[in-house]
MISEGU-359973 format. One line per 4 residues: number of its first residue (from 1); their letters; for each residue z, y, x negated of C-alpha. Coordinates in nm, 3 decimals. Example, Ala and Ser with C-alpha at 12.3 -4.5 7.8 and 13.67 -1.06 7.14 Angstrom:
// residues 2
1) AS) 0.780/-0.450/-1.230  0.714/-0.106/-1.367
//
This chain:
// residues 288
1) XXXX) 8.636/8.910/-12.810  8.484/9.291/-12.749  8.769/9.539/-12.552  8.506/9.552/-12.262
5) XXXX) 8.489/9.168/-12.280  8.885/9.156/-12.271  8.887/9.405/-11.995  8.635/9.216/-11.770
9) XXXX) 8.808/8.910/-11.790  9.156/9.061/-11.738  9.010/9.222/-11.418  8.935/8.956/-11.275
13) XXXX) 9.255/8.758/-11.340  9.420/9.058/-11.136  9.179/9.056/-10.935  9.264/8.714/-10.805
17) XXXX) 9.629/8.791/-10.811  9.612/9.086/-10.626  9.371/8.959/-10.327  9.595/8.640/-10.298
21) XXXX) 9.938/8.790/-10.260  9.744/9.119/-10.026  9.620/8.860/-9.793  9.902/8.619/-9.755
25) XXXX) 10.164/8.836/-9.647  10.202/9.110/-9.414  10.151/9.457/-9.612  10.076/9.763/-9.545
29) XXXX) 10.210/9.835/-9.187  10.407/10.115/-9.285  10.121/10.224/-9.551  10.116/10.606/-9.418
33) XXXX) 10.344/10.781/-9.205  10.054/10.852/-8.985  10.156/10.740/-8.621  9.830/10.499/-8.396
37) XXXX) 9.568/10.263/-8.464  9.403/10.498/-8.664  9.116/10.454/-8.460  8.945/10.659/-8.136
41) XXXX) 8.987/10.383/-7.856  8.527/10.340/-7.762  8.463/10.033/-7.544  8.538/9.682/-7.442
45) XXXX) 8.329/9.387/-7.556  8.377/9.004/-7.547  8.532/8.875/-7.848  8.305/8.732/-8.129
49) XXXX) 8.381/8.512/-8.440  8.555/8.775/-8.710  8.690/9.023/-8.434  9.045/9.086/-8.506
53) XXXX) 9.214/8.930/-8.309  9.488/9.269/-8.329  9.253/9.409/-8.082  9.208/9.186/-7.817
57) XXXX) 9.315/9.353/-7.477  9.522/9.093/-7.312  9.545/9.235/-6.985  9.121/9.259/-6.933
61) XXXX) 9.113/8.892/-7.133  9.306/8.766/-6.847  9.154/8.929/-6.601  8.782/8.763/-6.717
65) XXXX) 8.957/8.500/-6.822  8.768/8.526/-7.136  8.878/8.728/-7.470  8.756/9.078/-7.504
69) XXXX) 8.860/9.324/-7.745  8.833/9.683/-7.815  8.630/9.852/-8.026  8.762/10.210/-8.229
73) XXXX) 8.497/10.460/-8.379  8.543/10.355/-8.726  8.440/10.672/-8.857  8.829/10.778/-8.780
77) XXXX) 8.950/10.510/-9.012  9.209/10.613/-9.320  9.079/10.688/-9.631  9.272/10.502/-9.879
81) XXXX) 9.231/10.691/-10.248  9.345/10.573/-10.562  9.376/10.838/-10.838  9.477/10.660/-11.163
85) XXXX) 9.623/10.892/-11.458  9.476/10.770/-11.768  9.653/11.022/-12.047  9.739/10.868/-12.385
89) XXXX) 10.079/10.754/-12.285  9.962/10.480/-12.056  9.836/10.304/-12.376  10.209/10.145/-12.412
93) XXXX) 10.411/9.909/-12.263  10.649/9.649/-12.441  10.574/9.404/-12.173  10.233/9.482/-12.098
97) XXXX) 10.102/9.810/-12.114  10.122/10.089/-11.848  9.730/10.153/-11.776  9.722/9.744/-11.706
101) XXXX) 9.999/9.752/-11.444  9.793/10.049/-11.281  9.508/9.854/-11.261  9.674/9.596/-11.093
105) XXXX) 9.884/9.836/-10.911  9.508/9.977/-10.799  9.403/9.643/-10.653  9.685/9.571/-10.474
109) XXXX) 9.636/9.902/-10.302  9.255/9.822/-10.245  9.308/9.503/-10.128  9.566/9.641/-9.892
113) XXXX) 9.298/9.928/-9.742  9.061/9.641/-9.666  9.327/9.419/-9.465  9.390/9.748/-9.238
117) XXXX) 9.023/9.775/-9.222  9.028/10.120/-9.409  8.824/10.274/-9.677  8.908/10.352/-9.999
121) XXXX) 8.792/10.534/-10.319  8.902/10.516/-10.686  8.944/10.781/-10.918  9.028/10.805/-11.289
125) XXXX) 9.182/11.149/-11.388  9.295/11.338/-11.723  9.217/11.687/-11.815  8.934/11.632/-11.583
129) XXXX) 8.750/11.342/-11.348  8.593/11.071/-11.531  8.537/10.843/-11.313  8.463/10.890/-10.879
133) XXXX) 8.380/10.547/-10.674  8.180/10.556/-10.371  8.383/10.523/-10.072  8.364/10.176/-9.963
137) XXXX) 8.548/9.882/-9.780  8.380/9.652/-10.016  8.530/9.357/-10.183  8.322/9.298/-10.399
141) XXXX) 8.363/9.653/-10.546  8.738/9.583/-10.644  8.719/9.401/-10.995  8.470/9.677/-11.057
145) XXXX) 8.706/9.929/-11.059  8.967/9.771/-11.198  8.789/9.678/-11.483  8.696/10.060/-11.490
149) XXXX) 9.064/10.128/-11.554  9.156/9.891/-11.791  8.814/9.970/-12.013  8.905/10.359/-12.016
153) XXXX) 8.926/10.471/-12.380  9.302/10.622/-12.290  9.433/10.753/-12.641  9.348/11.070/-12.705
157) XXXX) 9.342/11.212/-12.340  9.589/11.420/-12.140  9.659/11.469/-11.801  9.616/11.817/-11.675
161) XXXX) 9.809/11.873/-11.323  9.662/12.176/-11.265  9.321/12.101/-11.263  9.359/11.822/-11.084
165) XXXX) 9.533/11.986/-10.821  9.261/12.253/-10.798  8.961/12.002/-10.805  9.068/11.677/-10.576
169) XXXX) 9.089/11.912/-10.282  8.737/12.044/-10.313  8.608/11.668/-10.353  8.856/11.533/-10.025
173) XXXX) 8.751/11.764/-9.715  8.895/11.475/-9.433  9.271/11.431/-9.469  9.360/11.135/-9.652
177) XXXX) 9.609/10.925/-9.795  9.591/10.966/-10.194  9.829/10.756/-10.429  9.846/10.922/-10.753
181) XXXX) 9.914/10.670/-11.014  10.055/10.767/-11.338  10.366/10.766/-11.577  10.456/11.128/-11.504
185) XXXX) 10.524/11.202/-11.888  10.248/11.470/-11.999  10.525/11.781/-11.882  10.858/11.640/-12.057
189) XXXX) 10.840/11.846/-12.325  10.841/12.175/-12.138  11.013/12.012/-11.845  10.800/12.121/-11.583
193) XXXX) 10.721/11.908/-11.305  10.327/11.903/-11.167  10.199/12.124/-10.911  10.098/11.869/-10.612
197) XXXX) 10.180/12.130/-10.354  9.809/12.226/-10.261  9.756/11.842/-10.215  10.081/11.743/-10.024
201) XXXX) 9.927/11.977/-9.777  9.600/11.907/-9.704  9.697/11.546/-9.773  9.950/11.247/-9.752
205) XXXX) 10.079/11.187/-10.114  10.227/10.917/-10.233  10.360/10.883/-10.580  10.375/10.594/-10.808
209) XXXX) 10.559/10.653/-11.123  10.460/10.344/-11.388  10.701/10.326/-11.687  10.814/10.146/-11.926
213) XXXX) 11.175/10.057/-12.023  11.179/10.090/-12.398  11.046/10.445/-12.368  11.345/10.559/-12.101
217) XXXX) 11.606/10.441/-12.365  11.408/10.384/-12.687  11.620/10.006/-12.739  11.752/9.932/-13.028
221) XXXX) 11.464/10.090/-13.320  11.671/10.328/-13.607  11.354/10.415/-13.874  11.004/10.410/-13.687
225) XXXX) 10.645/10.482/-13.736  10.535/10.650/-13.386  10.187/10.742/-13.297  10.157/11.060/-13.033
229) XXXX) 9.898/10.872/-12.802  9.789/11.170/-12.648  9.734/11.384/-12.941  9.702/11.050/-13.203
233) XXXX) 9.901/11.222/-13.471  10.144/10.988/-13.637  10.467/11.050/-13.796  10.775/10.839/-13.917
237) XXXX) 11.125/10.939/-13.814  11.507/10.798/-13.787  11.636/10.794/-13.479  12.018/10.848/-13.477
241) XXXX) 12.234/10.749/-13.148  12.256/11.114/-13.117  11.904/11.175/-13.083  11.866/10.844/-12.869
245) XXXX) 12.111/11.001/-12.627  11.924/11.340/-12.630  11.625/11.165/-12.549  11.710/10.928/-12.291
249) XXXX) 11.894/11.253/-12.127  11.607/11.418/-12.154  11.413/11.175/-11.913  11.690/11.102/-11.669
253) XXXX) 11.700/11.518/-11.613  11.315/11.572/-11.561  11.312/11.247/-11.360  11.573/11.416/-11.160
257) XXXX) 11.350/11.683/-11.147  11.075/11.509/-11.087  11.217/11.324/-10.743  11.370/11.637/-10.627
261) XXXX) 11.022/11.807/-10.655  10.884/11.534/-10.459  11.133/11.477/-10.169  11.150/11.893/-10.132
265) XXXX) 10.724/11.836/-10.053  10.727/11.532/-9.879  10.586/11.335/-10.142  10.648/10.978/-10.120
269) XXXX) 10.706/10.791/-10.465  10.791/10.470/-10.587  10.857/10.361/-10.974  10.694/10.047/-11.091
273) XXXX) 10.808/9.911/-11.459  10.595/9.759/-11.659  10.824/9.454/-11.654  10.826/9.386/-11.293
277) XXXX) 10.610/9.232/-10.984  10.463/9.533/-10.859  10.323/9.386/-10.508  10.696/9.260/-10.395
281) XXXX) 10.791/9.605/-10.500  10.517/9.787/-10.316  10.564/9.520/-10.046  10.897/9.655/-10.013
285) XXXX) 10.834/10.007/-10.008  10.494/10.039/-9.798  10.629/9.801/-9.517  11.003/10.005/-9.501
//
């Protein structure tokens, strides 16, 4: 079977999952820290099949004695967007790997912007913008797009913070809710955390950090053949306990780094391992 053919069908088995566990349980209420309906309250109409029934006005329903609800100029709805980080080191993952929980971690989040009768938009980013969607509340549109991030040729690329924090606020000019999905990694070598600021003020951030276990501790390997996904250069190397330890310090102080970047600009963030249910985990943090 092709990678696109692999990709297709793996979409859509996320697909399923994600639009089953969206729409059976209650997410999302807490999905921005923006206060209101998110609406401008318009009119009053009688109810029809398909209105939601969150805005029927009780007190005019029984008045008439029949439901009526209220109707919100939709053009003041949220706009949900999903920027996926695609460098090399998303093509890992000794459960699964990283760039397939963010595609499932993107449909979730899709899903969820349809339920509150938002809009959303997905983006794939590296060194530059590969990919843009049309903003849509479409349905239909999400196995699209998550097939567009589990099809991305990832190896090879490299995330570049500071272009996309100069070119995402040029593309966004309404204030919007952006979740920036990625494993964070690309600065841990010069231990310098991204530049989000110009973002985290124009816009609500929110942070999803997708990692995998084995590369925060690097188990139990001692001789190893790695492969730089970014840069695809391979090399073999022994890896004492002392330079296990070094590493695995290494992380824990730019995470460290990381988060206090983050809280300091009212970023929002969440980490998501590639061995765990990330809907009861974003169920957890969205709704709290």
């Amino acid at each position: 079977m092709s990678q696109s053919h692999r990709g297709k069908k793996r979409a859509k088995e996320l697909t399923i999952k994600a639009r089953k566990e969206v729409f059976s349980e209650y997410v999302g209420s807490h999905i921005t820290s923006r206060k209101g309906e998110g609406y401008d309250f318009a009119e009053l109409r009688e109810y029809a099949i398909g209105d939601d029934v969150r805005h029927i006005d009780w007190t005019i329903t029984a008045k008439q004695q029949k439901p009526f609800v209220k109707l919100f100029h939709e053009e003041n709805r949220l706009f949900i967007n999903v920027i996926s980080l695609l460098g090399g080191s998303v093509h890992f993952g000794s459960k699964r790997l990283k760039q397939d929980l963010i595609g499932e971690i993107a449909g979730i989040l899709f899903f969820s912007a349809i339920k509150k009768q938002d809009v959303y938009s997905s983006y794939i980013y590296t060194d530059r913008e590969h990919h843009k969607s049309k903003i849509t509340s479409s349905l239909g549109s999400v196995e699209k797009e998550i097939e567009k991030i589990l099809d991305f040729e990832s190896l090879g690329e490299r995330v570049d913070y500071d272009r996309l924090a100069y070119d995402i606020p040029k593309k966004m000019k309404k204030k919007s809710l952006l979740f920036i999905v990625g494993d964070f990694l690309e600065n841990i070598t010069s231990n310098k955390v991204p530049n989000l600021n110009s973002l985290a003020k124009k816009h609500e951030v929110v942070a999803i950090i997708v990692r995998d276990r084995l590369e925060e501790s690097l188990g139990n390997f001692q001789t190893s053949s790695f492969v730089d996904p970014s840069s695809k250069k391979q090399f073999t190397g022994t890896l004492s306990k002392g330079l296990k330890k070094e590493y695995s310090e290494r992380i824990k102080s730019y995470d460290r780094k990381l988060i206090s970047y983050f809280n300091k600009n009212q970023i929002r963030y969440i980490k998501i391992y590639t061995d765990e249910e990330p809907f009861k985990k974003l169920l957890r943090f969205l709704n709290g």
